[in-house]
Backbone bond lengths (Angstrom), bond angles and torsions (degrees), N, CA, C in turn:
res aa  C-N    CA-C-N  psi(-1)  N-CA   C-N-CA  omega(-1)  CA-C   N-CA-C  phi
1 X - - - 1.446 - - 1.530 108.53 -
2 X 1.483 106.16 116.99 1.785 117.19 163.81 1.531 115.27 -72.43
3 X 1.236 111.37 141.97 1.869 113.67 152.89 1.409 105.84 -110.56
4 X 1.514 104.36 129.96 1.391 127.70 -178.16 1.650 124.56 -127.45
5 X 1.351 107.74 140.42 1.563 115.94 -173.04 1.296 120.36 -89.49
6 X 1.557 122.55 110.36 1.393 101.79 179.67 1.862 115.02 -74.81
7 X 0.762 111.77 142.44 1.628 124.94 167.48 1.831 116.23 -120.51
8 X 1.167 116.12 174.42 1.409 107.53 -160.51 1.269 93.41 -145.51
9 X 1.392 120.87 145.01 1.533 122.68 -174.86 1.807 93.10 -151.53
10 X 1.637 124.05 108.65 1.029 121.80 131.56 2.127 83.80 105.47
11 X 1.548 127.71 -15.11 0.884 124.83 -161.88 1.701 127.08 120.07
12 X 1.459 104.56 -16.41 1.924 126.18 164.71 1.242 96.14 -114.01
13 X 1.634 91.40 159.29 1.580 135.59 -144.57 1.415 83.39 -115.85
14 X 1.190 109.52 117.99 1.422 118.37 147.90 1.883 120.92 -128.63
15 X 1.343 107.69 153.10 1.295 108.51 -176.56 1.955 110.60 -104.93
16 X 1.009 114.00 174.45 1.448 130.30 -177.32 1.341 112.06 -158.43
17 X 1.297 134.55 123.60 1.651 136.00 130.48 1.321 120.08 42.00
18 X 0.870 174.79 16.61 2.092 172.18 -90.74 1.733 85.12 -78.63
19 X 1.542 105.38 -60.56 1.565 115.91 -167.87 1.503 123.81 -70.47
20 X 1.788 111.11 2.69 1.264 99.00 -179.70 1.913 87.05 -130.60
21 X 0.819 118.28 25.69 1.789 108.07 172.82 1.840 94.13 -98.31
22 X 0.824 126.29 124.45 1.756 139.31 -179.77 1.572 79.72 -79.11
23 X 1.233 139.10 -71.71 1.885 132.47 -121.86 1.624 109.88 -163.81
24 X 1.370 97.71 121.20 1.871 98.85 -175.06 1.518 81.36 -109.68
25 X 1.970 92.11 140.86 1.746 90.01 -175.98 1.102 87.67 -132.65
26 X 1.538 126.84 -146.39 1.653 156.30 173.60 1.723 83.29 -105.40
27 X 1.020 103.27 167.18 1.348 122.21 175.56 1.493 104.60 -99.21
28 X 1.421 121.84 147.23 1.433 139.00 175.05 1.478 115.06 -130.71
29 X 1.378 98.05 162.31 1.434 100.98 179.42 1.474 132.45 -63.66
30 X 1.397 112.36 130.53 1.900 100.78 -153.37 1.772 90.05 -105.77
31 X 1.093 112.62 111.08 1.988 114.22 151.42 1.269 120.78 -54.07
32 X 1.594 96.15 123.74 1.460 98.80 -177.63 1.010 119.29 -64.80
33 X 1.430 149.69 -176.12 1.177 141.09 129.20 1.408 138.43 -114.91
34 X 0.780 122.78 139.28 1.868 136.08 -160.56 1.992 94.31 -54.81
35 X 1.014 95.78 142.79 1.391 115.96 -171.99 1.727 115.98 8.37
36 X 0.957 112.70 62.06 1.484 157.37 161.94 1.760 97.88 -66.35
37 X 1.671 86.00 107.33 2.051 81.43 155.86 1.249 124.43 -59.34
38 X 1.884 120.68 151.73 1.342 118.50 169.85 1.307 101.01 -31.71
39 X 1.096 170.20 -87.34 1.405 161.97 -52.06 1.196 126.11 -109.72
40 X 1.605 84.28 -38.29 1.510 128.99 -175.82 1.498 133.44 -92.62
41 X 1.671 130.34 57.32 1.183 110.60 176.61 1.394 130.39 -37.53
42 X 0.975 133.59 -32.41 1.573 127.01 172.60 1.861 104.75 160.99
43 X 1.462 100.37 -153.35 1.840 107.51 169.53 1.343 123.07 -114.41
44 X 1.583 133.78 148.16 1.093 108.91 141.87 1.641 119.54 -131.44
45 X 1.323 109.19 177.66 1.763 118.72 -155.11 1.642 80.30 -92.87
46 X 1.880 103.37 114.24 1.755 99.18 -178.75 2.073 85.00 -130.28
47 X 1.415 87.55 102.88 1.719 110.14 167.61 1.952 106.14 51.62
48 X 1.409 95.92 44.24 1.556 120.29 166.38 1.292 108.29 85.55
49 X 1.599 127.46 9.22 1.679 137.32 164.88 1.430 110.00 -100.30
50 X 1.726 123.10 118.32 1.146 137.31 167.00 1.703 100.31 -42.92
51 X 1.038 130.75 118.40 1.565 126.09 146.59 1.261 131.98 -108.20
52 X 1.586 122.88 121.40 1.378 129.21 179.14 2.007 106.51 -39.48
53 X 0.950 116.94 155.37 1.499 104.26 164.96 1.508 106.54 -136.58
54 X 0.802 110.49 122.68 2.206 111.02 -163.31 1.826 97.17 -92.81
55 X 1.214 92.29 120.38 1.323 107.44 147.88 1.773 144.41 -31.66
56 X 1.331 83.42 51.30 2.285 94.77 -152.61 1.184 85.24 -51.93
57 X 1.440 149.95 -66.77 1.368 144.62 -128.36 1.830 98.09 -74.63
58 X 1.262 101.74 -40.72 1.835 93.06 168.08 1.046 156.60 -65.08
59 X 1.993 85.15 -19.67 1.720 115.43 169.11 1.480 117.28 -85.14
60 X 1.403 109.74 -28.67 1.725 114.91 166.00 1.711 122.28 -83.43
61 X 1.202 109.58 -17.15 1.340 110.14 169.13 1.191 96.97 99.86
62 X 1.624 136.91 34.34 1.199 128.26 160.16 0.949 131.25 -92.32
63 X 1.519 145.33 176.75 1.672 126.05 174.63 1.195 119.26 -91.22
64 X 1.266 131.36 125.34 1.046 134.24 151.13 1.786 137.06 -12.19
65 X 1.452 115.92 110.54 1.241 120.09 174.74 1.639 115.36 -128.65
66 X 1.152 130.28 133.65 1.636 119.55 133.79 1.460 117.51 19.98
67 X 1.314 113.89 99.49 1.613 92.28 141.31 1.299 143.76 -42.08
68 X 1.403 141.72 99.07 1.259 141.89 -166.89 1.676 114.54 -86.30
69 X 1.557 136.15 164.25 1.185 133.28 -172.88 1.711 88.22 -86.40
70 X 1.360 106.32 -19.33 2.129 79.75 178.36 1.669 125.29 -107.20
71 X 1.559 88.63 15.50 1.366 94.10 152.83 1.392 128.13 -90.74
72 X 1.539 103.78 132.52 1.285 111.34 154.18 1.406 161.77 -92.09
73 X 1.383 117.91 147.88 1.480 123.46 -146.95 1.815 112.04 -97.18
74 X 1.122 115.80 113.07 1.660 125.50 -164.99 1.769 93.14 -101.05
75 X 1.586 115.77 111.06 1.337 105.25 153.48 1.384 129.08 -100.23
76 X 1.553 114.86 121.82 1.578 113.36 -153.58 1.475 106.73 -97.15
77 X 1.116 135.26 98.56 1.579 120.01 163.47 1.885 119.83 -109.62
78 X 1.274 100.25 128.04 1.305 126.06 -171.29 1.595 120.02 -122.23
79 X 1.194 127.66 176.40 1.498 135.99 -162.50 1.882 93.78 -51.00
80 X 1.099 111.41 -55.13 1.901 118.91 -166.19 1.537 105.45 -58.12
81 X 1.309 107.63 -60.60 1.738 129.41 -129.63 1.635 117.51 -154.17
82 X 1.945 116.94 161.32 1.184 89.71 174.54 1.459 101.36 -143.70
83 X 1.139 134.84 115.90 1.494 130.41 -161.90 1.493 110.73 -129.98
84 X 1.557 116.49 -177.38 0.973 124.74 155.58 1.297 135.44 -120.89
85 X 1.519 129.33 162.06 1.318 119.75 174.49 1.559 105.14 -141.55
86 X 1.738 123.59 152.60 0.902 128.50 -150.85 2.156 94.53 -133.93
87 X 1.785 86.15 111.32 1.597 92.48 -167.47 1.668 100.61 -109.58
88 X 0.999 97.71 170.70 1.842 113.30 -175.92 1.469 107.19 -73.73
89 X 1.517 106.16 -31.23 1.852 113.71 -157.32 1.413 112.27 -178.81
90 X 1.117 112.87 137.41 1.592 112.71 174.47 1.639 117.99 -105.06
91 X 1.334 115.05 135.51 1.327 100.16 -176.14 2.206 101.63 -112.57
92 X 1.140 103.64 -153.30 1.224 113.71 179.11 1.708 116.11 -66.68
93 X 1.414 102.03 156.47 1.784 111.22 168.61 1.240 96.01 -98.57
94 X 1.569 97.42 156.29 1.692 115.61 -173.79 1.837 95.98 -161.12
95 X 1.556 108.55 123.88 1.907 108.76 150.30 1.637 112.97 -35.60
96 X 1.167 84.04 138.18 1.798 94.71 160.61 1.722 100.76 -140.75
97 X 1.315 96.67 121.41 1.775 89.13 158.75 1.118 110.74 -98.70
98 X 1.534 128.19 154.68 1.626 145.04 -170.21 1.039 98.98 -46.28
99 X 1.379 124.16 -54.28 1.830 106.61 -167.49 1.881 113.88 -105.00
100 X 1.108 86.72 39.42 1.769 92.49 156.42 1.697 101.82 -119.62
101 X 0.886 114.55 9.17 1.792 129.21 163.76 1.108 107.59 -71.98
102 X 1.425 126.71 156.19 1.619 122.84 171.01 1.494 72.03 -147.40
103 X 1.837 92.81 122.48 1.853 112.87 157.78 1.266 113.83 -36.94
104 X 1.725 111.18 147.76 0.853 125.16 141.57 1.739 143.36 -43.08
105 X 1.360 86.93 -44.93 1.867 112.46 170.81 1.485 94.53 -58.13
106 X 1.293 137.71 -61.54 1.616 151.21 -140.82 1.764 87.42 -65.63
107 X 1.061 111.98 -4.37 1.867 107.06 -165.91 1.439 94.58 -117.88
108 X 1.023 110.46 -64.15 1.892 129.69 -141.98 1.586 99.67 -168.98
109 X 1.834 97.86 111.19 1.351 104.09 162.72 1.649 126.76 -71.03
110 X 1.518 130.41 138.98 0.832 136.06 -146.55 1.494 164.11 103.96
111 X 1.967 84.92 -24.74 1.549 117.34 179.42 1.680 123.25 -54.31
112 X 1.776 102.79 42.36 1.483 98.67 -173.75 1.487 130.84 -31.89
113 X 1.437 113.80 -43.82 1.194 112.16 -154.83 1.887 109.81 -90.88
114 X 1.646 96.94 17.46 1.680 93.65 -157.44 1.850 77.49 -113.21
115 X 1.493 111.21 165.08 1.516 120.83 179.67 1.454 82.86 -104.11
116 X 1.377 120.32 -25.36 1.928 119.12 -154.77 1.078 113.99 166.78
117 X 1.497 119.47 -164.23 1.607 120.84 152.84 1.542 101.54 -145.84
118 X 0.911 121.65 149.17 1.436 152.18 174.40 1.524 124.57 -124.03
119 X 1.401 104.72 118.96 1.864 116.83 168.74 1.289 115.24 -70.69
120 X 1.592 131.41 92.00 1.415 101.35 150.91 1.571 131.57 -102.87
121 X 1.306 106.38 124.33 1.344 102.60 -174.77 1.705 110.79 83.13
122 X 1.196 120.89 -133.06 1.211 120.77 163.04 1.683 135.99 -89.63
123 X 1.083 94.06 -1.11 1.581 131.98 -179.93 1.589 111.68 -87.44
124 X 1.593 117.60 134.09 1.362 141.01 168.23 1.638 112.27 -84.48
125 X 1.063 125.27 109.74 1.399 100.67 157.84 1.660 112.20 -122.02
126 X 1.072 85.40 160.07 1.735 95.42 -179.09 1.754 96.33 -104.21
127 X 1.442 90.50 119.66 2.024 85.53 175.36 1.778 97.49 -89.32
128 X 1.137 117.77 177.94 1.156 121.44 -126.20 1.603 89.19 -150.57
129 X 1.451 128.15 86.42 1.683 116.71 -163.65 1.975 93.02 -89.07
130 X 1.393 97.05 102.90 1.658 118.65 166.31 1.604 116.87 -49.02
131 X 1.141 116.68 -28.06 1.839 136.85 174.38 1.339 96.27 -48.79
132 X 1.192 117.74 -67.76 1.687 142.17 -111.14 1.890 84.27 -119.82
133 X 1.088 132.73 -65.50 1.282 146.09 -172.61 1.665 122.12 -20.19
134 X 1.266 89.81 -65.93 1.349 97.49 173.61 1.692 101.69 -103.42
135 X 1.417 84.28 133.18 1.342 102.46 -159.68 1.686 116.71 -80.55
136 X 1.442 130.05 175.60 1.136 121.42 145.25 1.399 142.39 -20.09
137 X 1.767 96.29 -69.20 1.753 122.31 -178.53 1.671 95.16 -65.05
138 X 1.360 121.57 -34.32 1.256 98.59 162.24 1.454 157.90 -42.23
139 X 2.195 90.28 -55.96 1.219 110.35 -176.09 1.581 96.03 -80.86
140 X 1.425 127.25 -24.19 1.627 104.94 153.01 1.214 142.83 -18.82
141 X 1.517 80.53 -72.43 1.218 94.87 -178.91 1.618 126.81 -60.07
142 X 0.910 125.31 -54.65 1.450 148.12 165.66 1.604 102.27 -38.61
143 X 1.208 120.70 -43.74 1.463 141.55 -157.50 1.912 101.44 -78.14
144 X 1.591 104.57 -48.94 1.410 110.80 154.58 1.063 139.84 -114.45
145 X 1.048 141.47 9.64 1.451 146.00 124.08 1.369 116.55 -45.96
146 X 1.069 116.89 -104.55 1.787 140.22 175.72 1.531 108.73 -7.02
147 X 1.935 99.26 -82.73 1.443 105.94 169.01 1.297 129.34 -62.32
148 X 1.081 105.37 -7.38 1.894 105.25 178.45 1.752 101.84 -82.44
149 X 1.524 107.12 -47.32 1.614 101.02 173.38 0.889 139.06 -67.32
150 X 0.943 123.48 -19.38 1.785 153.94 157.23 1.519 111.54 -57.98
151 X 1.217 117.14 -37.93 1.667 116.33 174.32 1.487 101.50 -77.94
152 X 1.327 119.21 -45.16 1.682 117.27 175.18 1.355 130.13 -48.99
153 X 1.183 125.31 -1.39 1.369 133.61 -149.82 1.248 97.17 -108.18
């Protein structure tokens, strides 16, 4: 059994990890970065560590907005990687055991970035597989960019 956070993007429920979010903040100003995949809104300086901040709303298929001051800022670190993402709203934690999940595959082949979806209550959420999310071409990127500028300094 997982504990997972709902967060809200655009008006849908999505879930995340309880055990891999490090820090729920206010949102701050994110630096872009120069030829940066879509993926990638930019960095920010979180207690003297550069953090990638991923573009969730582009990876779920939501529309694009502004960072706002009442959004909040989730820093996720897990087995791979350690990033951030910037949500509309946080809602409640709730157990999930694995097989009250319904696959991703069971819908639509392809759904990398989803662990599943789960009903609670009257509510959909899409859980949100943190592993899988941020991608390779990401941690590339990040991997030579980021850390390469960071040694220059």
């Amino acid at each position: 059994m997982n504990n997972y956070i709902i967060f809200n993007l655009d008006g849908f429920s999505y879930g995340i990890k309880l055990e891999h979010v490090e820090k729920i903040t206010y949102s701050v100003a994110v630096t872009p970065l120069p030829a940066a995949p879509p993926s990638l809104l930019g960095v920010i300086n979180f207690q003297g560590d550069y953090i990638p901040v991923l573009n969730i709303r582009k990876k779920c298929g939501v529309p694009f907005k502004p960072v706002g001051l009442s959004d909040k800022l989730l820093i996720i670190k897990n087995s791979k990687t350690r990033f951030a993402i910037t949500v509309d709203s946080l809602g409640e934690t709730f157990p999930v055991q694995d097989g009250q999940i319904v696959p991703p595959d069971s819908i639509w082949a392809g759904l990398t970035y989803l662990k599943g979806i789960y009903r609670k209550n009257e509510m959909t959420v899409l859980l949100i597989d943190d592993l899988e999310i941020f991608r390779d071409d990401d941690r590339e990127f990040i991997n030579n960019e980021i850390n390469t500028a960071g040694q220059n300094e």
